[in-house]
C-alpha positions in Angstrom: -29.7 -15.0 -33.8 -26.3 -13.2 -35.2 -26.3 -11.3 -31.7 -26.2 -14.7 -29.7 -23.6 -15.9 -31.9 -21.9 -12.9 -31.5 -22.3 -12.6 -27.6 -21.4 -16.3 -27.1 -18.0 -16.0 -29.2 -17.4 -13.0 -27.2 -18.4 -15.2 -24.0 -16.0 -17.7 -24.9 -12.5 -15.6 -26.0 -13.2 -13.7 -22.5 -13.6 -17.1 -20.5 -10.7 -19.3 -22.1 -8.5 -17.4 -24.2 -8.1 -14.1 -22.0 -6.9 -15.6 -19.2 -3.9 -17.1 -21.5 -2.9 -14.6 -23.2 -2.7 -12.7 -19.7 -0.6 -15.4 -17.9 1.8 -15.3 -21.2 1.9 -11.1 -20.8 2.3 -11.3 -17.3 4.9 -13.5 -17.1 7.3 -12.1 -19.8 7.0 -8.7 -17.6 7.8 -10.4 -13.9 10.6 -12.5 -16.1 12.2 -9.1 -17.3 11.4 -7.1 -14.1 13.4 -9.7 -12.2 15.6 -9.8 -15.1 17.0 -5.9 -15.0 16.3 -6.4 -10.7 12.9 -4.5 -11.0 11.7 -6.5 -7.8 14.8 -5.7 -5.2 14.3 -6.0 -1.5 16.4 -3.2 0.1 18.7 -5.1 2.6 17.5 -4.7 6.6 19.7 -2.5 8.4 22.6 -4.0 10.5 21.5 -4.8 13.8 23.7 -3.6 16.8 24.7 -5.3 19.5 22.0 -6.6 22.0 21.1 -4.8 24.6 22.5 -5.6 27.9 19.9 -7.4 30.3 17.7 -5.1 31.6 18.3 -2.5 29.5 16.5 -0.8 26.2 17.8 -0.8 22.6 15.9 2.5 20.6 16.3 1.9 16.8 14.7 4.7 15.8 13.8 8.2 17.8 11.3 10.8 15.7 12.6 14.3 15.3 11.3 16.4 18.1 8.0 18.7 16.5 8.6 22.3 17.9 5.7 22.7 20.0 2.4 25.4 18.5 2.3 28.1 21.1 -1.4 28.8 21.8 -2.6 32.1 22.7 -3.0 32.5 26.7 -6.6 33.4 26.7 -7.6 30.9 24.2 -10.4 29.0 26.4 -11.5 26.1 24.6 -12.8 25.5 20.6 -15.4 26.6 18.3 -19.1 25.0 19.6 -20.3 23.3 16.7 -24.0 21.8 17.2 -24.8 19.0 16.1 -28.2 16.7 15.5 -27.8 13.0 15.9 -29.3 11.3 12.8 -30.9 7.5 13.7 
């Protein structure tokens, strides 16, 4: 009997009062996070002019990767066998 009681106590502060004190935690942190500007959104980057009609405006171009010389008898990769599983 004292384990049900217990249990069902339990059952209850989880259900009803958890959720409470949660929303009263939570909120005091997003209110001082917004408060010392925690939660800044980095400005977008100026956009140039447009493009003229017909043409192509690049925002961003990747750094070139130097190219992996391979050896000049290499003739293909390792065989690995292999057993199909159903």
């Amino acid at each position: 009997m004292k384990f049900w009681l217990i249990f069902i106590l339990i059952f209850f502060a989880v259900r009803y009062l958890l959720p409470i004190v949660l929303r009263l935690a939570l909120g005091s942190f997003v209110r001082k996070q917004m408060r010392n500007g925690g939660f800044v959104v980095p400005p977008q980057a100026q956009p140039g002019p447009p493009p003229a009609p017909g043409q192509v405006r690049v925002d961003y171009v990747p750094p070139v990767a130097r190219a992996t010389e391979k050896p000049h008898d290499f003739k293909g990769g390792e065989y690995v066998d292999f057993e199909e599983v159903k």
